[in-house]
C-alpha positions as CSV (number, residue, x, y, z in Angstrom):
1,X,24.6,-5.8,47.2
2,X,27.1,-5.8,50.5
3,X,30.4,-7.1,50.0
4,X,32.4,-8.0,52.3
5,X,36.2,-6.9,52.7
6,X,39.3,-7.8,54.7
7,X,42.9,-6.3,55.0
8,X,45.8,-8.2,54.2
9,X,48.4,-6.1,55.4
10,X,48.5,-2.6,56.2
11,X,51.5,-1.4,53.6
12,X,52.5,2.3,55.6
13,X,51.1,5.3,57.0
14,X,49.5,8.1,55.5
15,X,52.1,10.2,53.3
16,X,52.8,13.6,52.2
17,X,54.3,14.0,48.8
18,X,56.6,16.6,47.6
19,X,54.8,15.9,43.8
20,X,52.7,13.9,41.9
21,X,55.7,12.1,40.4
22,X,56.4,11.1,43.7
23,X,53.3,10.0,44.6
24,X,52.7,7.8,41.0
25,X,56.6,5.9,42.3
26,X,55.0,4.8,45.7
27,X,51.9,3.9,44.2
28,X,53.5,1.4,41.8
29,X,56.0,0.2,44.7
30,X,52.4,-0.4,46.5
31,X,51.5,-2.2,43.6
32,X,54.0,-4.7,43.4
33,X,54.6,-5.1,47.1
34,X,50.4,-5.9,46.7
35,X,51.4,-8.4,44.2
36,X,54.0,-10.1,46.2
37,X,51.6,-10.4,49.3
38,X,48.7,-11.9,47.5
39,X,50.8,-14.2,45.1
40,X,50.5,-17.4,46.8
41,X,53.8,-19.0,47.5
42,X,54.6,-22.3,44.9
């Protein structure tokens, strides 16, 4: 089944990461910056 899907906001451009630690850190600030965007505000 098609779904459909739309951007919020585009967080940053590609990266290049010196390790996988580094890349696991930007992934969870990702995360909570996702969070924050999509929380609606109260």
């Amino acid at each position: 089944e098609p779904a459909r899907v739309s951007f919020a906001a585009r967080l940053h451009d590609d990266i290049a990461f010196e390790s996988a630690d580094a890349l696991v850190a930007q992934i969870e600030r990702d995360v909570a910056t996702t969070r924050q965007l999509l929380t609606p505000a109260s």
